[in-house]
C-alpha positions as a LaTeX table, in Angstrom:
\begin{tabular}{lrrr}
\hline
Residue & $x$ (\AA) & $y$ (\AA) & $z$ (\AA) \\
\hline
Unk1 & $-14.46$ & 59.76 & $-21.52$ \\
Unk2 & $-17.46$ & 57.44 & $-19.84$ \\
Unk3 & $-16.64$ & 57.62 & $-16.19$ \\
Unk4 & $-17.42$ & 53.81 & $-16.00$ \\
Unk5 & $-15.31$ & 53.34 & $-18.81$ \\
Unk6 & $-11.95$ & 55.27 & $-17.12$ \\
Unk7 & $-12.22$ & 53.76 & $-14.07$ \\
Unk8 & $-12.52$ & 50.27 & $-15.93$ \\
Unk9 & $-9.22$ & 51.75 & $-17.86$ \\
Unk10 & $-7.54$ & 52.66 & $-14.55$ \\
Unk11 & $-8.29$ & 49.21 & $-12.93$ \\
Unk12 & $-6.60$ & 47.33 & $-16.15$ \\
Unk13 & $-3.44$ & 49.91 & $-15.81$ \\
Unk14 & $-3.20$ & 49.22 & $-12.68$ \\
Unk15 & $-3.47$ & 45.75 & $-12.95$ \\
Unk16 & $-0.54$ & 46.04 & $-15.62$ \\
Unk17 & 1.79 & 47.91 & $-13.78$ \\
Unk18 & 1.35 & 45.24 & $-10.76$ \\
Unk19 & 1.88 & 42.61 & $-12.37$ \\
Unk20 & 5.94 & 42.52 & $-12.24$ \\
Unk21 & 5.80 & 43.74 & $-8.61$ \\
Unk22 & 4.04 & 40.46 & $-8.26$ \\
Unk23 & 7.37 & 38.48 & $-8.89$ \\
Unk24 & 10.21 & 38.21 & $-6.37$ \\
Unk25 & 12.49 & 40.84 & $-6.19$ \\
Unk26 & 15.36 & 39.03 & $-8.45$ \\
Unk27 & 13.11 & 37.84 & $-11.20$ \\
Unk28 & 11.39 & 41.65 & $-10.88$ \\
Unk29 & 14.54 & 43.35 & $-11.93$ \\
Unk30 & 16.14 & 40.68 & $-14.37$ \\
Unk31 & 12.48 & 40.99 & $-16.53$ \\
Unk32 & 12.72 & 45.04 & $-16.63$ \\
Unk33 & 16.28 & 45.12 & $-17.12$ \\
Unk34 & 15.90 & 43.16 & $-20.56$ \\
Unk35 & 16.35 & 44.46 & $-23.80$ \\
Unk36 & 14.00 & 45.38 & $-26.48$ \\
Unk37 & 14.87 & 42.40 & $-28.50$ \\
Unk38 & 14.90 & 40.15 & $-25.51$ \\
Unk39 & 11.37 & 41.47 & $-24.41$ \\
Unk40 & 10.01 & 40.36 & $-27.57$ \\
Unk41 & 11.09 & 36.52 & $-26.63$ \\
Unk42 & 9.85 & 36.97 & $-23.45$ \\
Unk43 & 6.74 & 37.67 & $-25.13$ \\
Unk44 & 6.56 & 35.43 & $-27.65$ \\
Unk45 & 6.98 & 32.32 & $-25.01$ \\
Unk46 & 3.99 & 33.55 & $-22.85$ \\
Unk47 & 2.02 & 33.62 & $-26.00$ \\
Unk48 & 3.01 & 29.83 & $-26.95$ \\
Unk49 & 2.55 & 28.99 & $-23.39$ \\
Unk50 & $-1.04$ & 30.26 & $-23.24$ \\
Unk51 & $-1.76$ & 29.17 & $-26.49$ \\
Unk52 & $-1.04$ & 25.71 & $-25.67$ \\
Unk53 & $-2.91$ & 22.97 & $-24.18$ \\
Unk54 & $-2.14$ & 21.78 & $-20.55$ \\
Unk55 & $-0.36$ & 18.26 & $-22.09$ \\
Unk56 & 1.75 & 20.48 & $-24.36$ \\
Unk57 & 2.44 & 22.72 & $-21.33$ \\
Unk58 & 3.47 & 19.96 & $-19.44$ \\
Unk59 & 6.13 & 18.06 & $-22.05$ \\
Unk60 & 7.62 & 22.10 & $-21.57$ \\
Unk61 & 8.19 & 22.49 & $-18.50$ \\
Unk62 & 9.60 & 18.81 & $-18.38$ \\
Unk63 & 11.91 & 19.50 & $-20.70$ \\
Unk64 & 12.75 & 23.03 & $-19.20$ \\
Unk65 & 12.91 & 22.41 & $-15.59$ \\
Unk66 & 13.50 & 19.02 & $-14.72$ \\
Unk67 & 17.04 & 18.47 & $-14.30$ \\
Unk68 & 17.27 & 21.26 & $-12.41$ \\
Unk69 & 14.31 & 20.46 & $-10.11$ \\
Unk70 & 16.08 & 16.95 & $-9.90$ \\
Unk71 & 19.43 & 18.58 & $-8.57$ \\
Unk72 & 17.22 & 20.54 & $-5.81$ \\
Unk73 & 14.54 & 18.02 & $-5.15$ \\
Unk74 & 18.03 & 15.73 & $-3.97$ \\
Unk75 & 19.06 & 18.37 & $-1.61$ \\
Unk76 & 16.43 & 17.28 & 0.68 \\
Unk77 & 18.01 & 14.51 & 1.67 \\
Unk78 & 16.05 & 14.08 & 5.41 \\
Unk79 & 12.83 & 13.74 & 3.15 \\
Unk80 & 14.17 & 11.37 & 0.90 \\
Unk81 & 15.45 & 9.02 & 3.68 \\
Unk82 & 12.08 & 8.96 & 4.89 \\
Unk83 & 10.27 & 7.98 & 1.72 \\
Unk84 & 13.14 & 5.27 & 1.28 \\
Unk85 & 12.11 & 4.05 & 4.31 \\
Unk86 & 8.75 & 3.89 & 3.97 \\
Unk87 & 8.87 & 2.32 & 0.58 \\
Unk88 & 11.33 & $-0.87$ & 2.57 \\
Unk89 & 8.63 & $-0.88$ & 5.50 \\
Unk90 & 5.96 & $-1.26$ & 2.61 \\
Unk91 & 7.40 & $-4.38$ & 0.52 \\
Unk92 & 8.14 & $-1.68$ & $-2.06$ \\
Unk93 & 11.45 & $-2.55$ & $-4.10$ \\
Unk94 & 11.66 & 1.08 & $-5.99$ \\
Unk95 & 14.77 & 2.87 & $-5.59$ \\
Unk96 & 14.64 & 6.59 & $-5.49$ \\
Unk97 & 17.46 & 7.24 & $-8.18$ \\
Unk98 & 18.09 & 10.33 & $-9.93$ \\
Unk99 & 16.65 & 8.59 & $-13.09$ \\
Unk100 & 13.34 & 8.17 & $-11.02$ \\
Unk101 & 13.09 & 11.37 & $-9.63$ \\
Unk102 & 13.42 & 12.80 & $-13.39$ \\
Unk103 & 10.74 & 10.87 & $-14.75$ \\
Unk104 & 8.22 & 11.12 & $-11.65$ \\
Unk105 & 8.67 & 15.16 & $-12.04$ \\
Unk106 & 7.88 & 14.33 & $-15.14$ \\
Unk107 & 4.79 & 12.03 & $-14.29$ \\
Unk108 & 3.64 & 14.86 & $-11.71$ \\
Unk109 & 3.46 & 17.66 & $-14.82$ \\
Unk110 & 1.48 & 14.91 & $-17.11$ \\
Unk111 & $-0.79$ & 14.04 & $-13.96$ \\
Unk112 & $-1.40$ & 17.86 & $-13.18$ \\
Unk113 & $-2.42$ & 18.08 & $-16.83$ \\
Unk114 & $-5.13$ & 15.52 & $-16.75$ \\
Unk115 & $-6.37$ & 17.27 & $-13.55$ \\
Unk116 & $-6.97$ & 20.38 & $-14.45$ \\
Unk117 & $-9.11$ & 19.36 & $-17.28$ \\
Unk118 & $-11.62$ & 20.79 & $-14.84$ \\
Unk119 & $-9.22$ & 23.47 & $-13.45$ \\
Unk120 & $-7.14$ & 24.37 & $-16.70$ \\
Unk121 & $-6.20$ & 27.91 & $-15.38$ \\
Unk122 & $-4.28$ & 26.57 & $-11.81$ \\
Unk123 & $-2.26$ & 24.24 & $-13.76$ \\
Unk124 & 0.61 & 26.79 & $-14.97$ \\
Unk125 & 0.25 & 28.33 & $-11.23$ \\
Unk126 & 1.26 & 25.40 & $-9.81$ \\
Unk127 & 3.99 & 24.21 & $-11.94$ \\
Unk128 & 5.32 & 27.60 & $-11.34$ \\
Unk129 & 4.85 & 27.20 & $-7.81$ \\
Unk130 & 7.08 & 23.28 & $-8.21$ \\
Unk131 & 9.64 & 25.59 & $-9.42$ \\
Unk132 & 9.99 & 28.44 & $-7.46$ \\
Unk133 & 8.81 & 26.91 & $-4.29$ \\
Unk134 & 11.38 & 24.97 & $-1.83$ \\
Unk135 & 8.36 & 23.38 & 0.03 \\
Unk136 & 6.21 & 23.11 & $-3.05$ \\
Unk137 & 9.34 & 20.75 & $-4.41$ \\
Unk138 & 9.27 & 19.07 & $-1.35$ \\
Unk139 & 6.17 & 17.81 & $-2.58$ \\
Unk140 & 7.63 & 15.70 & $-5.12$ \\
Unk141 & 8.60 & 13.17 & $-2.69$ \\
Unk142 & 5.35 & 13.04 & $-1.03$ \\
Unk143 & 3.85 & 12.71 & $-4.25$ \\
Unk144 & 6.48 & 9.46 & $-5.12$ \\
Unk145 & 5.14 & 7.55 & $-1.64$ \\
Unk146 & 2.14 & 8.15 & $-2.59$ \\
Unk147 & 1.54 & 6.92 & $-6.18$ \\
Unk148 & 4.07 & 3.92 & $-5.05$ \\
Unk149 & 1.71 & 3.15 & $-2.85$ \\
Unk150 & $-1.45$ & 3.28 & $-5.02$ \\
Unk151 & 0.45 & 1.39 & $-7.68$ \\
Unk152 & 1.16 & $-2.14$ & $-4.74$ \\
Unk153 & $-3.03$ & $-1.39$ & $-3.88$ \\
Unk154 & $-3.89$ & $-1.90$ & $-7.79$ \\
Unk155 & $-2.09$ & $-4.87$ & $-7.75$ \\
Unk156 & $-3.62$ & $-6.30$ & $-4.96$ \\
Unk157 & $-6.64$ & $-8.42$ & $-4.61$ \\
Unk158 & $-9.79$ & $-7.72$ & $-3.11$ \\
Unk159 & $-9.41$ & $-10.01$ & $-0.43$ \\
Unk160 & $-6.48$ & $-8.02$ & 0.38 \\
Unk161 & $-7.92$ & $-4.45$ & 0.15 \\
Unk162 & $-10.23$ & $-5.72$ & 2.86 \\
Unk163 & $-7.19$ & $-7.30$ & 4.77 \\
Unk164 & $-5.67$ & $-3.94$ & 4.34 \\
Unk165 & $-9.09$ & $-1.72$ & 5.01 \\
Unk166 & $-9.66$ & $-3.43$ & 8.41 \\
Unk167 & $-6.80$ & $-2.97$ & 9.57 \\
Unk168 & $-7.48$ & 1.01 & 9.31 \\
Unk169 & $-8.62$ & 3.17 & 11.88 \\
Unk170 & $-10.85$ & 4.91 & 10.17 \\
Unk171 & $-12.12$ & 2.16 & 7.84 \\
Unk172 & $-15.07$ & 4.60 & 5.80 \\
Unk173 & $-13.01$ & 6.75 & 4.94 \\
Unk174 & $-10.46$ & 4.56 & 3.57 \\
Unk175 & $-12.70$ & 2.16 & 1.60 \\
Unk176 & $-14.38$ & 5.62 & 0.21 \\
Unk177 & $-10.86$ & 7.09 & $-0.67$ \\
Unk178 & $-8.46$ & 4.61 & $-2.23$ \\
Unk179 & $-10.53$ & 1.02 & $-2.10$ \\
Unk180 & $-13.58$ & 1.73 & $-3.89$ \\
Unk181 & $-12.11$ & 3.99 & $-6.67$ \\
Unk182 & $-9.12$ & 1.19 & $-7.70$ \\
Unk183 & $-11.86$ & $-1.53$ & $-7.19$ \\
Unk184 & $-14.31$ & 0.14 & $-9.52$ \\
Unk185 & $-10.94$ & 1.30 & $-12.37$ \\
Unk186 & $-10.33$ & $-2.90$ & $-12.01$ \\
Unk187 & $-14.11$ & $-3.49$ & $-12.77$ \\
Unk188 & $-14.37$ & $-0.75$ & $-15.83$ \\
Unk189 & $-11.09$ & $-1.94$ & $-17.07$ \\
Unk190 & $-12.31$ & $-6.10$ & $-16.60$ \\
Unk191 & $-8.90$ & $-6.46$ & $-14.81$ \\
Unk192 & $-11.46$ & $-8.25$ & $-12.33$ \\
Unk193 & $-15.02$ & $-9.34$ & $-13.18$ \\
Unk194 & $-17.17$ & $-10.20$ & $-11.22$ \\
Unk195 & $-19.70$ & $-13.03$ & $-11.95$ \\
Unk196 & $-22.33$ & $-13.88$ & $-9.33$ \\
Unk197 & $-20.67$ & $-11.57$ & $-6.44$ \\
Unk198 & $-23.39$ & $-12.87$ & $-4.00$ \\
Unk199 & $-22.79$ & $-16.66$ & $-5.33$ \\
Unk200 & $-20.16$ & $-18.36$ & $-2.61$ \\
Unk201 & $-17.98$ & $-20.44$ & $-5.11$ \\
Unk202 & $-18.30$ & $-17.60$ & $-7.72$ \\
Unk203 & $-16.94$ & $-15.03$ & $-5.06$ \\
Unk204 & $-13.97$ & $-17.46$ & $-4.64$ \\
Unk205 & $-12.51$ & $-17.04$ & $-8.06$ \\
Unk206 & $-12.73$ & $-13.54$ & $-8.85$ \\
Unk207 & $-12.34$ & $-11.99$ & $-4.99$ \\
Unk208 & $-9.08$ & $-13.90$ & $-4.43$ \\
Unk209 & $-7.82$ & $-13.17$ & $-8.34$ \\
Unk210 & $-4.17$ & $-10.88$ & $-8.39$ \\
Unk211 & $-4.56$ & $-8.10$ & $-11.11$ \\
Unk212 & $-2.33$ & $-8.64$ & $-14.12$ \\
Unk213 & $-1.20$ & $-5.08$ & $-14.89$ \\
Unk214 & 1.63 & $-3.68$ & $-16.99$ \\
Unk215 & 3.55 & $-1.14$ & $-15.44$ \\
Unk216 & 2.53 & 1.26 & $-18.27$ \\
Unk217 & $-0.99$ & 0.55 & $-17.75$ \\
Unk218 & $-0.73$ & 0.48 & $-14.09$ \\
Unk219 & 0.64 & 4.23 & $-14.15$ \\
Unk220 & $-1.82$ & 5.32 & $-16.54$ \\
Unk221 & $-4.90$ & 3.83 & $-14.22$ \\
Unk222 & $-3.88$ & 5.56 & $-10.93$ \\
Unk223 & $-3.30$ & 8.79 & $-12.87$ \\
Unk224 & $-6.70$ & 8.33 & $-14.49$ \\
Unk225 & $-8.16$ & 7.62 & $-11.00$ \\
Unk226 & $-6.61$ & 9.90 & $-8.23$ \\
Unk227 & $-5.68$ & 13.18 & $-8.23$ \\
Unk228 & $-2.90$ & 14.74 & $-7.58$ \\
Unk229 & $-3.71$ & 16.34 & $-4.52$ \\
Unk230 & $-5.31$ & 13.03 & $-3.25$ \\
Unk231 & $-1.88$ & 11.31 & $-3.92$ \\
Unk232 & 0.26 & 13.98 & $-2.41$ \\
Unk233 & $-1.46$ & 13.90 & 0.15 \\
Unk234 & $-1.69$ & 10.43 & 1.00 \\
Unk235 & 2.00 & 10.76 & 0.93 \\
Unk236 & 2.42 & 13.76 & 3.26 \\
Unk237 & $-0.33$ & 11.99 & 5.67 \\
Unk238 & 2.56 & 9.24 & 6.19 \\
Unk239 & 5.52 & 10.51 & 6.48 \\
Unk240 & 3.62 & 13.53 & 9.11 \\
Unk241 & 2.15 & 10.89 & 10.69 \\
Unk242 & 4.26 & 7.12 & 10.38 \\
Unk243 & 1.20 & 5.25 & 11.67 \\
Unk244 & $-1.55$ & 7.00 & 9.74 \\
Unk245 & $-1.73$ & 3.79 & 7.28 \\
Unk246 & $-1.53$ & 0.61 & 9.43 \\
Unk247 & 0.05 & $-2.06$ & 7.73 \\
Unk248 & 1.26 & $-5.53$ & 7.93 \\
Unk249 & 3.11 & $-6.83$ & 5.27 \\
Unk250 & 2.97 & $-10.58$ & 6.49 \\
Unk251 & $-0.86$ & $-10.23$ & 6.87 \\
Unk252 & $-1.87$ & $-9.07$ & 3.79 \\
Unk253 & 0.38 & $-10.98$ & 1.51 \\
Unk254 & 0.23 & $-14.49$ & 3.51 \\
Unk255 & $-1.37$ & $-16.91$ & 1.52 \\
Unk256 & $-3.96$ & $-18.00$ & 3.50 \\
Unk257 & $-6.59$ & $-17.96$ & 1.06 \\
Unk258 & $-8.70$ & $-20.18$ & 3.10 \\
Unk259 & $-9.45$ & $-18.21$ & 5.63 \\
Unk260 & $-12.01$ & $-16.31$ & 3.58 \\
Unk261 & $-14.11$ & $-19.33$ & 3.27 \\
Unk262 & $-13.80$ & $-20.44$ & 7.10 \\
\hline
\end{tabular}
């Protein structure tokens, strides 16, 4: 035999007989005590699960893992206090039921999907990682804050992203992050158009304009705009660090539209 070719033989045996030790311990022995017959299903569901495509993938796992992600995602109930706090100290009115949580583990598979368009081979990796990971499913609530928290900026105005934006420490990075990237989704989508942005009077109707955006088309924009990982962690940035986003409710909601003309 080609020397090359045995040690490139040795390497993929290798690789093979690793692969199991690669699981934890439990999963290690349940997967080589299994029967013939039971090997075979084993089998046949990694082939249908590389076979399919990362949407397919994720309406899977939904159905496969959800309810019990739900049941363990509750039992971190210090972490959920904290986003239900958040979401009061934010004007946000969404209540973090069990019917939520299933459909934003849901959302998070169907989001992962669209991300890894670019990335297709770390999507199954991290879903696994959702599953068997108690931190990883901490993540889900960090995930919730954050898209909540995109959603109430799509549906603001500009004159209140820039109410919001000065208010910010670090106002570049901000602007650059979230403002910018929902302003430009409004402008693609003509959910605002601006006419004659330099124009005073013409800046008056479409600056001060609140987005009209279903809830289905509001989800769909953020997931077609951010990332998962930049939603997580704007969520995880939050509730680490309560005054990393500086907000004033009364501020940026008042209605003192005047003031942008004074």
């Amino acid at each position: 035999m080609d020397r090359h070719l045995g040690d490139t033989v040795s390497v993929e045996l290798l690789s093979s007989a690793s692969l199991l030790s690669r699981l934890p311990p439990e999963a290690q022995a349940w997967a080589e005590g299994l029967a013939w017959t039971e090997r075979r299903y084993v089998l046949s569901l990694c082939h249908l699960m590389c076979a399919a495509s990362p949407e397919m993938q994720a309406e899977f796992l939904d159905d496969y893992t959800a309810d019990g992600l739900v049941s363990k995602i509750l039992e971190d109930r210090d972490t959920k206090q904290k986003v239900k706090d958040y979401l009061e100290h934010f004007g946000i009115k969404t209540e973090l039921t069990t019917g939520l949580l299933r459909s934003y583990i849901r959302q998070f598979y169907i989001h992962s999907a669209q991300d890894v368009r670019r990335q297709p081979d770390l999507y199954l990796e991290s879903a696994l990682r959702l599953v068997m990971s108690t931190e990883e499913r901490n993540n889900v609530f960090n995930y919730i804050l954050g898209f909540e928290l995109i959603k109430m900026m799509f549906r603001m105005s500009w004159y209140q992203h820039e109410k919001l934006y000065k208010l910010q420490r670090n106002q570049d990075e901000f602007i650059h992050t979230y403002i910018k990237p929902i302003q430009h989704t409004h402008k693609i989508n003509k959910i605002i158009v601006p006419k004659d942005e330099h124009l005073f009077f013409a800046r008056r109707d479409y600056y001060v304009k609140k987005p009209e955006i279903s809830e289905k088309k509001l989800i769909e924009l953020a997931i077609a705009t951010f990332t998962t990982e930049i939603t997580t962690n704007f969520g995880f940035s939050i509730i680490r660090h309560p005054h990393s986003l500086v907000f004033d409710y009364d501020y940026i909601f008042e209605l003192d539209q005047e003031a942008i003309f004074s």
